[in-house]
C-alpha positions in Angstrom: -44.6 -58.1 29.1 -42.0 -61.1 29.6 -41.7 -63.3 26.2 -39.6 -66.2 26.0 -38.3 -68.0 23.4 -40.6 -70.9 22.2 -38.9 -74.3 23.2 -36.8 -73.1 26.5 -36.2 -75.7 28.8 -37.4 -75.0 32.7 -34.1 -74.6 33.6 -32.9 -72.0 30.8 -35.9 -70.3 31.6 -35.8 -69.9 35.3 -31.8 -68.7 34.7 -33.1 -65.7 32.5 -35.3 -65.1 35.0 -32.5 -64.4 37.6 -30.2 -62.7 35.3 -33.6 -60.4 34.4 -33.9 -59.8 37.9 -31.9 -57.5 40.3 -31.4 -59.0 43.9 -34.3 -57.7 46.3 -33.5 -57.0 49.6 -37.0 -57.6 50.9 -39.8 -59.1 48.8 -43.4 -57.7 48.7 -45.8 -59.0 50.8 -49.2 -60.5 49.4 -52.1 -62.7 50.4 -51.5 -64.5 47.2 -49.1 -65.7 44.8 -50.9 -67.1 42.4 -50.3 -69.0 39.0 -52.8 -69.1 36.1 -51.7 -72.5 34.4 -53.0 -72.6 30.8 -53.4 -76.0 28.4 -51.8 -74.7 25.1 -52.0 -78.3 23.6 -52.9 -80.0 20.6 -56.3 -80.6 21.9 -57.1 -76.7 22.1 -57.8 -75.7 18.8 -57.5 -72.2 18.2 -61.3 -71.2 18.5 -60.9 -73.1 21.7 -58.1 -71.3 22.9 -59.6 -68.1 22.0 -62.9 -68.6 24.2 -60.1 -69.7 27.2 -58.1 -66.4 26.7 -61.4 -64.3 26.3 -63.0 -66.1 29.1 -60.4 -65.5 31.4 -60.3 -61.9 30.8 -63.7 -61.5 31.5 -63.4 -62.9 35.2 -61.1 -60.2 35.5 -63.9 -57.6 35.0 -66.6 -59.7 37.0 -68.1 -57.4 39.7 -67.3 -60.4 42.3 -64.2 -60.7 41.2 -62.9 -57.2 41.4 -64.9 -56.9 45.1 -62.9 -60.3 45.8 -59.5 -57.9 45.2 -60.5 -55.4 46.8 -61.4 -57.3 50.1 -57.6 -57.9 49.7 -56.2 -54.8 50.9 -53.7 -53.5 51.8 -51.7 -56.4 50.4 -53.3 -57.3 47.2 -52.2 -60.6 45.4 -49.4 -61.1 42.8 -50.7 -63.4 39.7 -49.1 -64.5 36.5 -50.4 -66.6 33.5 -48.1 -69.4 31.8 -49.0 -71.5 29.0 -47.9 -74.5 29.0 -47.9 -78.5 26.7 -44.8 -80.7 26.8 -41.3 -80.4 28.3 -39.6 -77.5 27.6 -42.4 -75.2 26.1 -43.9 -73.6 28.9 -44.3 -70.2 28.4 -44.5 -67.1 30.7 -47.3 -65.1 28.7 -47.9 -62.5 31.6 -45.1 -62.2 34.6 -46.2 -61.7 38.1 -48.2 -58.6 38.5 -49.0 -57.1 41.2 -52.6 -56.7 41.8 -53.7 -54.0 44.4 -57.0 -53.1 44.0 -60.2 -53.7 41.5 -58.7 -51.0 39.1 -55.7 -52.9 39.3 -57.3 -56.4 38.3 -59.4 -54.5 35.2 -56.0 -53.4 33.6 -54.9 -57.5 34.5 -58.0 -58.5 32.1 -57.2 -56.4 29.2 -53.8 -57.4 29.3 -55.2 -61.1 29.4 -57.8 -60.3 26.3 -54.1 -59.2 24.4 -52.3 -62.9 24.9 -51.1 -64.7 21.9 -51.0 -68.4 21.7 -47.5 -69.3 21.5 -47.7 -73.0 20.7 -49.7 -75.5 19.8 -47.8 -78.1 21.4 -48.0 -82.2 20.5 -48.2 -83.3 24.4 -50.0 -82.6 26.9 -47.8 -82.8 30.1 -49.5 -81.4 33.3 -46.4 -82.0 35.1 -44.3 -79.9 33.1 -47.1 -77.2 33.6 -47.1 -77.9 37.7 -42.8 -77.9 37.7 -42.2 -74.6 35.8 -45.3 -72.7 37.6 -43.9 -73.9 41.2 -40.2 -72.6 40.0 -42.1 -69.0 38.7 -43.4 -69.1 42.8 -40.0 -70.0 44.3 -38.4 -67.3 41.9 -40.2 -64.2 42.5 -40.0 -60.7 44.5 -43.1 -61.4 46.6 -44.0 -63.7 49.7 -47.6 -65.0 49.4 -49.4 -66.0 52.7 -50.9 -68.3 50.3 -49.2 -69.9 47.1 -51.5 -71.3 44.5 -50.8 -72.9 40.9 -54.4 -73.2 38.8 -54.2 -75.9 36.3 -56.6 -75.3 33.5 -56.7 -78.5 31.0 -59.3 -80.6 28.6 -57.7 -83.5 29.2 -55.3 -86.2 31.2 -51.6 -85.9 31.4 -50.5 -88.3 28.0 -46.8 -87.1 28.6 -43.9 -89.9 30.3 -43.1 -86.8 33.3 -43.5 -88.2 36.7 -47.4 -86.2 37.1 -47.6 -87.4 41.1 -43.6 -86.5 41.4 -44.8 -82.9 40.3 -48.0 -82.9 42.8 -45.6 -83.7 45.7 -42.7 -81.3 44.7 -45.5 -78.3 45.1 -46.9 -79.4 48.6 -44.0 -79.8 49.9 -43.1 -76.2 48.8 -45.9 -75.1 50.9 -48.0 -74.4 47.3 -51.3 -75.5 46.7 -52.6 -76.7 43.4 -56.3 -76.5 42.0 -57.9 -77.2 39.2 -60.3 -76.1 36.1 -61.2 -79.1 34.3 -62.7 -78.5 31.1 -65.6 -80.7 30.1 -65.6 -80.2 26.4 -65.0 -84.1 25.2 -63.7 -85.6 28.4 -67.2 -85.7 30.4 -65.9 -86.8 33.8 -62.3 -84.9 33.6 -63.1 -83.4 36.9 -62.8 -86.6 39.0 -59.4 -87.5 37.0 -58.2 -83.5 38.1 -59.4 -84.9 42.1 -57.5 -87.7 41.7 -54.2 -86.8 40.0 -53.7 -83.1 39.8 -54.9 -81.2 42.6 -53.3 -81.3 46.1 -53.1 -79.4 49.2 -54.9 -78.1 51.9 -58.5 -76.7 50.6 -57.7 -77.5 47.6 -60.7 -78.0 45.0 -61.8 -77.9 41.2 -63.8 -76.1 39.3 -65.6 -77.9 36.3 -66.4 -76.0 33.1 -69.1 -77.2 30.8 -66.7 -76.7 27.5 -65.0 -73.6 26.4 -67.9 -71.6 26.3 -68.1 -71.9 30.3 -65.1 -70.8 30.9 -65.7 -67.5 32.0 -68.1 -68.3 34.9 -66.1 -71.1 36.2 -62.9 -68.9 36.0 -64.8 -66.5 38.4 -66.1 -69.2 40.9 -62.7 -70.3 41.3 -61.0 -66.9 41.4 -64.1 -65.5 44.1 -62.6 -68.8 46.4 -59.0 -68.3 46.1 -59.1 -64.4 46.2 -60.1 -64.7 50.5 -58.8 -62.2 53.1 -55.8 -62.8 55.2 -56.7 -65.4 58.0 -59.6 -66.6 56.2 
């Protein structure tokens, strides 16, 4: 597992990355790269963050889910999780895996159910979350026919980072960006996650009803992104 130091900037974290990593000559293909963007703000208190982690996890064993994977072969998809709250304190919790089969994606889901919050930060800054997630997609070994960052939040960006500067950074790096809006105290969250976070084409969001909902929304959302080729 890949741990960073709490408090890295983007930039210090991305230049560990290369240093981590040897020069490929030809990176992996996959149908996906995607990015599991996690709120680890104030707002999330730690039952809260628990039922997030837990009901993440659990997608990764839902039947649906696992027959989604497996209708992705023989490429599979690469995902990693980040959590992430104001500049600087984004952290890579789980690096790019690649995911091959349903086997594959059940191992994923325990590894998920073994995450640690590392930081409760003060901020809430979406755009941070957006910025280091797209330089995780720009900086890996694998070439997605689709690149996807998931936003996961329970509230609006309350940071000063340019949020719409982030949106159009991503689309115009070919990455797509949805959203899971959770609907514990903000009740219509979902239309402020149309408006200002997600972008892209077939782009969408996927309300939870609180914390307790996020397992089932998690799955919806992974069933839609986890297509075949060419669909």
């Amino acid at each position: 597992m890949c741990h960073f130091t709490r408090g890295i900037g983007s930039r210090g974290l991305f230049a560990l990355l290369a240093l981590a990593t040897p020069a490929l000559a030809q990176e992996t293909p996959v149908v996906i790269e995607l990015v599991l963007a996690l709120d680890s703000s104030a707002s999330v208190d730690a039952l809260e963050f628990d039922l997030q982690n837990e009901g993440i996890a659990r997608a990764f064993r839902d039947p649906e889910v696992l027959q989604a994977v497996d209708n992705l072969r023989p490429y599979g998809a690469a995902i990693a999780i980040v959590q992430w709250g104001g500049p600087g304190e984004t952290q890579v919790v789980l690096p790019f895996t690649h995911i091959e089969n349903a086997r594959d994606a059940k191992a994923f889901g325990f590894r998920v159910s073994l995450v640690r919050r590392w930081m409760r930060a003060s901020s809430t800054s979406i755009a941070t979350g957006i910025n280091d997630a797209r330089g995780l997609i720009e900086n890996n070994g694998f070439d997605g026919q689709r690149k996807v960052i998931d936003v996961s939040g329970d509230g609006p960006d309350n940071s000063s980072d340019d949020l719409e500067g982030a949106r159009q950074q991503a689309l115009a790096s070919g990455i797509t960006i949805n959203g899971l809006s959770i609907e514990a105290e903000e009740r219509a969250l979902h239309d402020y996650y149309r408006a200002r976070v997600i972008i892209g084409a077939d782009s969408f969001v996927e309300p939870a009803e609180g914390f307790e909902d996020i397992a089932r929304a998690m799955k919806e959302k992974l069933v839609r992104e986890l297509r075949p080729l060419g669909s």
